[in-house]
C-alpha positions in Angstrom: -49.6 1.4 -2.8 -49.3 -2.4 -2.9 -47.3 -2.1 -6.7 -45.1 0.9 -5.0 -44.2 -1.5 -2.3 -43.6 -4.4 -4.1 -41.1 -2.6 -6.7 -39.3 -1.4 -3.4 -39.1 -5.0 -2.6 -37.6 -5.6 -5.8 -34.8 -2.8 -5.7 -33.7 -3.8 -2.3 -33.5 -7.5 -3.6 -31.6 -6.7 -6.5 -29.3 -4.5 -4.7 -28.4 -6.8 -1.8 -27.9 -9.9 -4.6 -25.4 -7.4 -6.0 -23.2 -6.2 -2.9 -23.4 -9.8 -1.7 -21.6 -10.9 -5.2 -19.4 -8.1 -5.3 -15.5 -9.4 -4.9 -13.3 -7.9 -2.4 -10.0 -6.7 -4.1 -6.8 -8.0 -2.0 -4.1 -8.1 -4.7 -0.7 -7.4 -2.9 3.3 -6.8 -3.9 5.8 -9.1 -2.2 8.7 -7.5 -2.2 12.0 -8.8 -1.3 13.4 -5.8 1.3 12.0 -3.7 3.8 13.0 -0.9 5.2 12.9 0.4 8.8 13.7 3.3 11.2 15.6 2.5 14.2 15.6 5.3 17.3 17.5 5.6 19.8 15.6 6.5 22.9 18.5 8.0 25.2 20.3 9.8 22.5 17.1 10.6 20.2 19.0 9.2 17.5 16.8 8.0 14.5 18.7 5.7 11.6 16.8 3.7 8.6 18.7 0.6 7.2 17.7 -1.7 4.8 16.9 -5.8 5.9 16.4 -8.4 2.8 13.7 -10.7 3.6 14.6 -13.4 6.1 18.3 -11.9 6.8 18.8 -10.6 10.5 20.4 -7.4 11.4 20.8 -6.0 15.0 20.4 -2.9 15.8 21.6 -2.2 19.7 20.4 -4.9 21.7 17.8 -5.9 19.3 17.6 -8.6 16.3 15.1 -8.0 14.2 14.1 -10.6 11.4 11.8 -9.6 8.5 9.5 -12.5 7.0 7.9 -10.8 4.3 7.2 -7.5 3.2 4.0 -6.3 1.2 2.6 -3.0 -0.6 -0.1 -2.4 -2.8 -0.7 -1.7 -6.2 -1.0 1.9 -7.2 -4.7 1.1 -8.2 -5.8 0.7 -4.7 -5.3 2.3 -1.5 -1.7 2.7 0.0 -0.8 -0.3 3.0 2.5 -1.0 3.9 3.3 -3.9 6.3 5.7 -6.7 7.3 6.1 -9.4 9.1 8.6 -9.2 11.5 10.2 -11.0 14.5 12.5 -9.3 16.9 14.3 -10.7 19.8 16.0 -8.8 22.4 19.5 -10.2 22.9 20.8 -9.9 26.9 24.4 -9.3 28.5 24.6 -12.9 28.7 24.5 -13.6 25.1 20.5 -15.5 25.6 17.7 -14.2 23.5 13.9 -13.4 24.0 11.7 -12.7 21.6 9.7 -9.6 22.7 7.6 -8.9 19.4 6.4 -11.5 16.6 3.6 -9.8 14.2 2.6 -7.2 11.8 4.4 -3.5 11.4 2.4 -1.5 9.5 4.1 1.7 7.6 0.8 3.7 8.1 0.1 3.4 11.4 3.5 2.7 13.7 2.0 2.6 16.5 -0.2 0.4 16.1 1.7 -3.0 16.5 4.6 -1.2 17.8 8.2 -2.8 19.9 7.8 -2.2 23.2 11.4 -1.8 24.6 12.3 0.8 27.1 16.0 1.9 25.3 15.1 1.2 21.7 12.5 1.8 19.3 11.9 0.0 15.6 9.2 0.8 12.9 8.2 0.1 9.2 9.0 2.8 6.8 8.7 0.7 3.1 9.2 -2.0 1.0 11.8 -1.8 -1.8 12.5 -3.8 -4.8 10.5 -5.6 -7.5 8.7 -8.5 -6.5 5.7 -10.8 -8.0 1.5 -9.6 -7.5 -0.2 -11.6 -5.3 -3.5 -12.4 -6.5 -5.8 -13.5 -3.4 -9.2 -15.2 -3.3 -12.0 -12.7 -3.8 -14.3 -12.9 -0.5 -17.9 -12.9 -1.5 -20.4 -12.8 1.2 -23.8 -14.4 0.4 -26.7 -13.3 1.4 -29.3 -15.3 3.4 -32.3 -16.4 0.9 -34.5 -18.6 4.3 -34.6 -17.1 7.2 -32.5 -19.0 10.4 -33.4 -22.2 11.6 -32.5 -23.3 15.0 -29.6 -26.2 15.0 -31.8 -28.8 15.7 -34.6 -28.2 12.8 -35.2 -30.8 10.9 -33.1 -33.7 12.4 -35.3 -36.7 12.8 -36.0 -37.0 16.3 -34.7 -40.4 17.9 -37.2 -43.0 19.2 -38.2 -43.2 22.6 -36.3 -46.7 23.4 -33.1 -46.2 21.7 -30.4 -46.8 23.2 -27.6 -44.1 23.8 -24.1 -44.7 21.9 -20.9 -44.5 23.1 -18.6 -42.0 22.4 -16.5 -43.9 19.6 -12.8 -44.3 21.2 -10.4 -42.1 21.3 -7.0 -42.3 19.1 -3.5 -43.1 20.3 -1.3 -40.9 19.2 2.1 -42.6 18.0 5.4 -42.5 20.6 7.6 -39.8 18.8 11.0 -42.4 18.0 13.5 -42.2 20.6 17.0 -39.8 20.3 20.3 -41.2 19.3 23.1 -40.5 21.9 24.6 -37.8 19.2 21.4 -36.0 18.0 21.1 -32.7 18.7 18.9 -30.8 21.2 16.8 -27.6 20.1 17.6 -25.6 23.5 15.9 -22.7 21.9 18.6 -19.9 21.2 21.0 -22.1 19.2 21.2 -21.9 15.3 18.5 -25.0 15.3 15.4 -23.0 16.4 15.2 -20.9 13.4 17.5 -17.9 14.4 20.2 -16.6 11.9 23.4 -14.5 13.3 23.1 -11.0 12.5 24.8 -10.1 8.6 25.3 -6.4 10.2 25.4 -4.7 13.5 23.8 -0.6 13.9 24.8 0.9 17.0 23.0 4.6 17.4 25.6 5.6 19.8 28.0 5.1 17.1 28.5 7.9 14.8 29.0 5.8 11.8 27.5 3.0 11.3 28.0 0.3 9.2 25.7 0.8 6.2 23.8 -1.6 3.9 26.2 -2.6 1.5 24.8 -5.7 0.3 21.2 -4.5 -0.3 19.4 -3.6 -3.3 21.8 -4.3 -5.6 
């Protein structure tokens, strides 16, 4: 009885050490277009146009700005996603970001646009792009069992003195702004936004199409 239960102890051992060293596979494509569905909620109109990687298109009243756009090898399982930003653009020509994340091809609607006129989703990634090669995650296992957070810290003498906190760091005066330097106001070209290359309106019967993609 003792031998049976040791050899369990043994196979249980040998089988954590070897999950806890097994390396998770995250090898990914970057690819340099993704492609999207664009609907229409009033009319019911659904389009798909292309967007290269960090090019802005509008479709309605909304910009949207792919950052980078990943698939997976045949290999492993099928995930589709992007990163995406998409500001909605008002009468008054002002922008507001309303969605700045993940789309995933998969699942829509799970990291969905909420906009009450228009709707945009992942549908792929095109083109040929480099493998990603990530870190493999490996998860040891525990060999001692938990120690509270104060076990074995040498325990301070009776008379000693407390210490100050040590001080605290300035942190340097940004330099001041020449009369003539320009001011980020946050919708002008400096914070990062690019003018739409090409405009999709879905109450439009035909609309411009990608011309510049995938060639």
């Amino acid at each position: 009885m003792i031998a049976r239960s040791w050899l369990n102890a043994v196979v249980l051992g040998c089988a954590m050490a070897t999950c806890a060293a097994t390396p998770a596979v995250a090898d990914k494509i970057k690819h340099p277009t993704a492609v999207f569905a664009g609907l229409d909620k009033i009319t019911g109109r659904i389009i798909s146009f292309e967007v290269a990687i960090d090019e802005t298109v509008q479709f309605g009243s909304l910009q949207i700005t792919p950052r980078v756009c990943f698939s997976r090898p045949t290999t492993e399982a099928p995930q589709t996603d992007v990163f995406a930003e998409v500001d909605e653009v008002a009468a008054d020509k002002t922008y507001q970001r309303i969605f700045s994340g993940w789309m995933f091809a998969d699942s829509p609607g799970l990291h969905g646009i909420e906009h009450p006129v228009y709707d945009i989703w992942l549908t792929d990634c095109k083109g040929d792009g480099p493998l990603i090669h990530e870190a493999p995650e490996v998860v040891e296992a525990p060999l001692t069992p938990d120690l509270p957070p104060d076990a074995g810290a040498t325990p301070a003498p009776a008379d000693a003195k407390p210490q100050p906190p040590p001080p605290k760091k300035r942190k340097p005066k940004p330099p001041p702004l020449s009369a003539d330097a320009p001011i980020d106001l946050g919708n002008g070209p400096l914070s990062g936004r690019n003018p739409p290359s090409r405009q999709f309106f879905p109450a439009d019967a035909s609309p411009v199409p990608p011309a510049n993609i995938g060639r």
